[in-house]
C-alpha positions as CSV (number, residue, x, y, z in Angstrom):
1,X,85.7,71.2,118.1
2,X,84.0,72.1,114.7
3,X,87.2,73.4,113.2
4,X,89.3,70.5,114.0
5,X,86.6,68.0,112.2
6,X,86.6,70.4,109.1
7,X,90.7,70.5,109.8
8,X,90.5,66.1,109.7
9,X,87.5,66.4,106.7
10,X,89.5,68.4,104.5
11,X,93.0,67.0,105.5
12,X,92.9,64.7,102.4
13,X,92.6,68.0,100.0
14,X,95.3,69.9,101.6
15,X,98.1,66.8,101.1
16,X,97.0,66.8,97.3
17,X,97.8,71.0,97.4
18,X,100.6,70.8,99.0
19,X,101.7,67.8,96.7
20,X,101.9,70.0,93.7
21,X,103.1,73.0,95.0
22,X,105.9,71.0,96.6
23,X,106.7,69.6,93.3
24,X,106.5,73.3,91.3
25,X,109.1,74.2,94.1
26,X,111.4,71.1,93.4
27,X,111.4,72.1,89.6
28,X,111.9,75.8,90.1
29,X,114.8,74.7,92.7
30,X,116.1,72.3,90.2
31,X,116.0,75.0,88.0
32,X,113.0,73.3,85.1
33,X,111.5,76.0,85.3
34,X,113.3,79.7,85.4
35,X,112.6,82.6,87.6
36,X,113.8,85.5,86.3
37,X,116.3,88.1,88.2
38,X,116.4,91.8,86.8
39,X,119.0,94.3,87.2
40,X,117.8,96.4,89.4
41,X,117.4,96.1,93.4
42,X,114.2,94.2,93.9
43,X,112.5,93.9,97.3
44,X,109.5,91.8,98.0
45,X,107.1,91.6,100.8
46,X,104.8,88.5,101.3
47,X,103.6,85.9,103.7
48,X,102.7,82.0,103.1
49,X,99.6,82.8,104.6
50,X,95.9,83.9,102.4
51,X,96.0,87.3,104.0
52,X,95.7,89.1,107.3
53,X,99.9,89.4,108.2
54,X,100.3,93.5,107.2
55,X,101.9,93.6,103.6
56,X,100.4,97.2,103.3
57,X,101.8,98.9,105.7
58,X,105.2,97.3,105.5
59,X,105.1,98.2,102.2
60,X,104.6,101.7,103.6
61,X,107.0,101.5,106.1
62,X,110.0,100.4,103.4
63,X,108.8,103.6,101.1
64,X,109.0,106.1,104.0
65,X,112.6,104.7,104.9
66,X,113.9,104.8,101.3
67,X,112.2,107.4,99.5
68,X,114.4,110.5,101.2
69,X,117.3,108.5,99.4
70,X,115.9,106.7,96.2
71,X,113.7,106.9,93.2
72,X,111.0,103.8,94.3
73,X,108.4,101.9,92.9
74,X,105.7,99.4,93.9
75,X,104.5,96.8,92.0
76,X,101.3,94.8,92.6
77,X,98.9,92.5,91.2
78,X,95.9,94.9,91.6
79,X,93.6,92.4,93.4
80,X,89.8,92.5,92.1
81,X,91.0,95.8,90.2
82,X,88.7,95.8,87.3
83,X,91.2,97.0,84.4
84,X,93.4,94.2,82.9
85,X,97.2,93.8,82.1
86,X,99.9,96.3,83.2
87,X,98.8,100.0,83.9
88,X,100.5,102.6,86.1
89,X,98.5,104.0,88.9
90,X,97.5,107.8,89.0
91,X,96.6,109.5,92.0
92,X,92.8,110.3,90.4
93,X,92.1,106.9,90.0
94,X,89.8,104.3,91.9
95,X,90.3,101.7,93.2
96,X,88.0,99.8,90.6
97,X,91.1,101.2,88.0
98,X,93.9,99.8,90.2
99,X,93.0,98.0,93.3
100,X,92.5,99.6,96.7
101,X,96.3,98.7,97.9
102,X,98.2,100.3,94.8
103,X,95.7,102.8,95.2
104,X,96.5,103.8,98.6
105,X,100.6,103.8,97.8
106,X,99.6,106.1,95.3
107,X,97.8,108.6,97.2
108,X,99.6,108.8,100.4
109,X,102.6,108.8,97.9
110,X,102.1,110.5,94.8
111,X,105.9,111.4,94.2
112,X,106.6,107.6,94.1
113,X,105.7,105.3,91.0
114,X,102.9,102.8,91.5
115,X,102.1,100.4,88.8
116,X,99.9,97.2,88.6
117,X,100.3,94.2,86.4
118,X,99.5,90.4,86.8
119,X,102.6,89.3,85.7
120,X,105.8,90.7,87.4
121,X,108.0,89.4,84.8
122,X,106.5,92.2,82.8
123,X,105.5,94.9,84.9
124,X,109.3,95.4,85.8
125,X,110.8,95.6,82.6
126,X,108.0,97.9,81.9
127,X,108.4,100.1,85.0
128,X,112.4,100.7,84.0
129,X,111.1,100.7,80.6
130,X,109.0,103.9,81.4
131,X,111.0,105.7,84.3
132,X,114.5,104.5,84.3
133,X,115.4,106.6,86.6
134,X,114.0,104.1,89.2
135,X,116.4,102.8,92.0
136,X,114.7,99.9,93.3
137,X,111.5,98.4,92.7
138,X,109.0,96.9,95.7
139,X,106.8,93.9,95.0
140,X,103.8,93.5,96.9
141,X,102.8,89.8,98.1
142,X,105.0,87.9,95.2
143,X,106.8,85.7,97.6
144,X,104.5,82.5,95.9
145,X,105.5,84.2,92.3
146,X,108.5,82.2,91.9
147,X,108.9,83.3,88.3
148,X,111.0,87.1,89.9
149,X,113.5,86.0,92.1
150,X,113.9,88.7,94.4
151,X,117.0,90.0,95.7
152,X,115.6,90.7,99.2
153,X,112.7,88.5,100.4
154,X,110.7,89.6,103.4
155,X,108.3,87.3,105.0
156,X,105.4,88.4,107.2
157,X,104.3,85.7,109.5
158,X,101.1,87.4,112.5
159,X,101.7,87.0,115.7
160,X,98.9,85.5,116.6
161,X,98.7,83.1,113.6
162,X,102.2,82.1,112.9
163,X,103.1,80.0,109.9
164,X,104.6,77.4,111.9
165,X,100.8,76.7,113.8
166,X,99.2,77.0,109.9
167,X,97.8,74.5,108.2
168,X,97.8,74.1,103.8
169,X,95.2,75.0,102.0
170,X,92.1,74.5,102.5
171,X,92.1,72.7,105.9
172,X,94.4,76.4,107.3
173,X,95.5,79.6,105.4
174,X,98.8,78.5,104.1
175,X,99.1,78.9,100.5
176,X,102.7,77.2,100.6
177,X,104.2,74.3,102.7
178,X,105.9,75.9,106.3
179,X,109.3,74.7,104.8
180,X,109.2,77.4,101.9
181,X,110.5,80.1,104.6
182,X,113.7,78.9,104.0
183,X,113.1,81.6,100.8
184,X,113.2,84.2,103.1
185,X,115.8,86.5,104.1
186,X,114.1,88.4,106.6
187,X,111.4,87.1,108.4
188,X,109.0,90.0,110.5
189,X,106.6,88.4,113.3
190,X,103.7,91.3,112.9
191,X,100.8,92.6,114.9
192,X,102.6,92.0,118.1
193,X,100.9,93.1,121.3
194,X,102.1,96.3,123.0
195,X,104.4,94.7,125.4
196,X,106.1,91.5,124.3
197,X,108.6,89.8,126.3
198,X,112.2,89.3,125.9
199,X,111.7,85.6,126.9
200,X,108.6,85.5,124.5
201,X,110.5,86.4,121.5
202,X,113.0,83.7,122.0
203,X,110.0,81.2,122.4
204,X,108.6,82.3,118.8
205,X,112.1,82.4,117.3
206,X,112.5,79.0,118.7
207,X,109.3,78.1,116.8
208,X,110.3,79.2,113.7
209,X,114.0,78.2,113.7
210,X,115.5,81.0,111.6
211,X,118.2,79.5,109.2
212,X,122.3,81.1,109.5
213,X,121.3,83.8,106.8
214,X,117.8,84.7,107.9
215,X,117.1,87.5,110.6
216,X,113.7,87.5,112.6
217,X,112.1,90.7,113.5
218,X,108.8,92.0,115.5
219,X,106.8,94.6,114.6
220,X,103.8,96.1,115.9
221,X,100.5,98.6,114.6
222,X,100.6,102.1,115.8
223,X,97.7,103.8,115.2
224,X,97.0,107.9,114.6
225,X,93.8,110.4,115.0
226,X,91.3,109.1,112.1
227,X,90.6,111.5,109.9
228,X,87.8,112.5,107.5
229,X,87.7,110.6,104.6
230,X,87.5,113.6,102.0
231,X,89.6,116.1,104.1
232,X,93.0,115.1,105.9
233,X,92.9,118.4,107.5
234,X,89.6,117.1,109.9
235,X,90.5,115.1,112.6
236,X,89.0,113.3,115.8
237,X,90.4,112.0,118.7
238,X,90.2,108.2,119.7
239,X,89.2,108.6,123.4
240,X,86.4,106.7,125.9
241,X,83.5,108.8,125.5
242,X,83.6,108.7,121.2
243,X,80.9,106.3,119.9
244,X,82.4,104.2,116.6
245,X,80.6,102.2,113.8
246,X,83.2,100.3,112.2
247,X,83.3,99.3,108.6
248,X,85.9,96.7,108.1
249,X,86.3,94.8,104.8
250,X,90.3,93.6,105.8
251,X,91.5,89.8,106.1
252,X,91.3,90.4,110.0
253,X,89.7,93.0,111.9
254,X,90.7,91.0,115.6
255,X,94.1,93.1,116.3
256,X,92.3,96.3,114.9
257,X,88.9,96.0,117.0
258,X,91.1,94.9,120.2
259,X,92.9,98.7,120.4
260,X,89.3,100.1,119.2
261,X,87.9,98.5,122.1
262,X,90.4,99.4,124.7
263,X,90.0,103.4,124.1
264,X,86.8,103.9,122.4
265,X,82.9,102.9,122.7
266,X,82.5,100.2,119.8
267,X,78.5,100.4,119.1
268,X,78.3,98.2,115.8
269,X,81.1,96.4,113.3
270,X,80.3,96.1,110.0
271,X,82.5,93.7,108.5
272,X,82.9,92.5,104.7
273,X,84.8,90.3,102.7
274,X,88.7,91.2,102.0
275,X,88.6,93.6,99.4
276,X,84.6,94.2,99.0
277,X,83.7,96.4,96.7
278,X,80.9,98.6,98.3
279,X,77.4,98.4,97.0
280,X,75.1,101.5,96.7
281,X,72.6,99.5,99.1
282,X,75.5,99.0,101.2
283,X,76.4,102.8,101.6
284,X,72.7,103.7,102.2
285,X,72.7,101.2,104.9
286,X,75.7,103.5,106.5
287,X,73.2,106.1,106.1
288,X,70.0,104.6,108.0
289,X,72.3,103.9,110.9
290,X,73.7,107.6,110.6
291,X,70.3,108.9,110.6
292,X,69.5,107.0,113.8
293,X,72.1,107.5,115.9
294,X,71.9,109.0,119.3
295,X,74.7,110.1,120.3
296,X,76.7,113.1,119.2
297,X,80.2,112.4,119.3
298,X,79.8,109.0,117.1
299,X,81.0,108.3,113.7
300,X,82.0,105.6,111.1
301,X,85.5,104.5,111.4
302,X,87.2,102.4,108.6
303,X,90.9,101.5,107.4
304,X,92.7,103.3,104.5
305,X,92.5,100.4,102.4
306,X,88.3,100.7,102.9
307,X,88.5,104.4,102.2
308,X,90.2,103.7,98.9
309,X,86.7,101.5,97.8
310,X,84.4,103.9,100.0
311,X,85.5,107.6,97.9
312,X,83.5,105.4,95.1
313,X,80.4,106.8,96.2
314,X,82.2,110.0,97.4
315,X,79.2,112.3,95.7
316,X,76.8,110.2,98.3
317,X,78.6,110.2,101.0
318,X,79.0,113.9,100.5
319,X,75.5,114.6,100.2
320,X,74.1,112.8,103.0
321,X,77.4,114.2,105.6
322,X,77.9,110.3,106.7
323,X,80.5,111.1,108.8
324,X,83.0,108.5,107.8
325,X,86.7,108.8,109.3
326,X,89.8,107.0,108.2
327,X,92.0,105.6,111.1
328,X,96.0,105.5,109.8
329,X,98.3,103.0,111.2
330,X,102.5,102.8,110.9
331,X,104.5,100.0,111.4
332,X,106.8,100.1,114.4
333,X,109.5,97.7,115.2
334,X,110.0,96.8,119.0
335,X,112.3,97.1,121.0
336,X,115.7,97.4,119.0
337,X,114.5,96.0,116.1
338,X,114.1,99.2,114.0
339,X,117.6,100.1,113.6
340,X,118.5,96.8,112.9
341,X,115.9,96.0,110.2
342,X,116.8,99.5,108.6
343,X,120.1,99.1,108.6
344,X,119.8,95.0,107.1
345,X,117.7,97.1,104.1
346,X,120.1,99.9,103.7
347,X,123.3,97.3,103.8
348,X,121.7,95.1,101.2
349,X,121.2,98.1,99.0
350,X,124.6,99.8,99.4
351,X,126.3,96.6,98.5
352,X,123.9,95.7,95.9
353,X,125.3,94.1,93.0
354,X,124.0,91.5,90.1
């Protein structure tokens, strides 16, 4: 009841949003103002929403199906990075250098190039600047940056928050009227449940009414041993009788604490702002509750994208043995969606031409 009188409250403020985002779309459609396209394969990844839909890992998911083939690199804005203007990421970094997302490409991808900048229109011509040798270049979460046109736009929309249920700014989460889809050219329903029906994709298809060109697809997380956050090579085992304190500072920890719940004893979440930056009071916190635990099989579990703000206070960590363990996730596609969504990228990049 309370959100749908703060939905009616700030109604008013989301038609004066939408008003002027509408009308920046009517003059880059009308061509007033210019988005630029560069020549070179461009691939972004984005949602309409303020966060929460998987760009991360999709990003991840398009570098381990190109990078056997092609010379790739990521571009992102580097959000709440502390450096300024266009740097490229190196794997000895932090994530105050680059931002934890870039970061995390970086390190899980060091043969790849990872670069950060605020303005796309000058972090590409700066990445083929610096390695020309690069074959195609993804953008992370530009699909509001109207200023790069991309040659392949893929929009994320959650399964359990689709775009077409949203609401603008500030009354819901979208950052762009629901008509801007029409941008995309592949549209990916993520953080589906295990088992989704045949007769419940044509429902949410329905829903979003794909145009001629546009090709909906359904993805899901699929999550691998957690492992310790300063050693890959130290695994544990999700199973019923392991205790977990989770430290989450993501958009939304509902689909993740779900599977943690179904296998695992959840004692505590911790959760954070998107993106927090982990304060020294914060990380002896971790510590108190490490020091009081009862139970021998129990440890801290965060996401990759935490790690990358956690190894911070590495030396602390270290020295206190806070048993903090990463938990990995991979996109999968369901049902018979993989080889199709592989082979729309793979098409678009063999008959790539500007």
């Amino acid at each position: 009841m309370n959100n749908i009188v703060s939905r009616i409250l700030l109604w008013p403020f989301s038609l004066i949003y939408g008003g002027i985002i509408s009308l920046r779309n009517v003059f880059y459609d009308a061509g007033l103002l210019k988005s630029t396209q560069f020549y070179i394969p461009v691939i972004n990844v984005g949602n309409l929403s303020i966060g929460g839909t998987g760009k991360t890992p999709h990003i991840e998911h398009l570098i381990k199906l190109l990078s056997p083939y092609l010379n790739i690199a990521t571009l992102s804005r580097g959000y709440k990075r502390k450096s300024k203007g266009f740097r490229f990421v190196r794997h000895n970094d932090n994530a105050m250098d680059s931002g934890d997302e870039p970061l995390q490409f970086k390190v899980k991808n060091p043969n790849i190039t990872v670069a950060v900048a605020e303005s796309r229109n000058i972090g590409i011509p700066m990445i083929v600047q610096s390695h020309p040798q690069t074959q195609v270049i993804l953008l992370d979460d530009a699909f509001q940056h109207r200023s790069v046109k991309p040659d392949l736009n893929i929009l994320l929309t959650e399964y359990s928050n689709l775009f077409v249920d949203d609401y603008l700014l500030p009354s819901g989460r979208l950052r762009e009227p629901r008509d801007a889809y029409k941008r995309a050219d592949i549209i990916t329903v993520s953080k589906c449940p295990a088992e989704i029906s045949l007769s419940e994709r044509t429902e949410i298809i329905n829903k979003i009414k794909p145009l001629d060109n546009q090709r909906v697809y359904f993805s899901r997380y699929k999550y691998l041993n957690p492992y310790f956050i300063f050693d890959r090579s130290i695994t544990v085992e999700l199973k019923e009788d392991l205790h977990v304190v989770l430290i989450s500072a993501i958009a939304n920890v509902d689909y993740l604490l779900s599977y943690l719940e179904s296998i695992c004893e959840v004692d505590n979440v911790m959760k954070f702002e998107d993106h927090h930056y982990f304060s020294e009071f914060e990380v002896e916190q971790f510590k108190k509750i490490n020091d009081n635990v009862s139970f021998d099989n129990s440890v801290f579990l965060t996401t990759e994208k935490d790690a990358m703000r956690l190894a911070i206070h590495r030396d602390y960590l270290i020295k206190h043995q806070i048993p903090i363990f990463v938990l990995p996730i991979e996109v999968e596609f369901i049902h018979d969606d993989a080889p199709a969504f592989e082979k729309d990228v793979k098409s678009f990049l063999l008959n790539y031409k500007h």
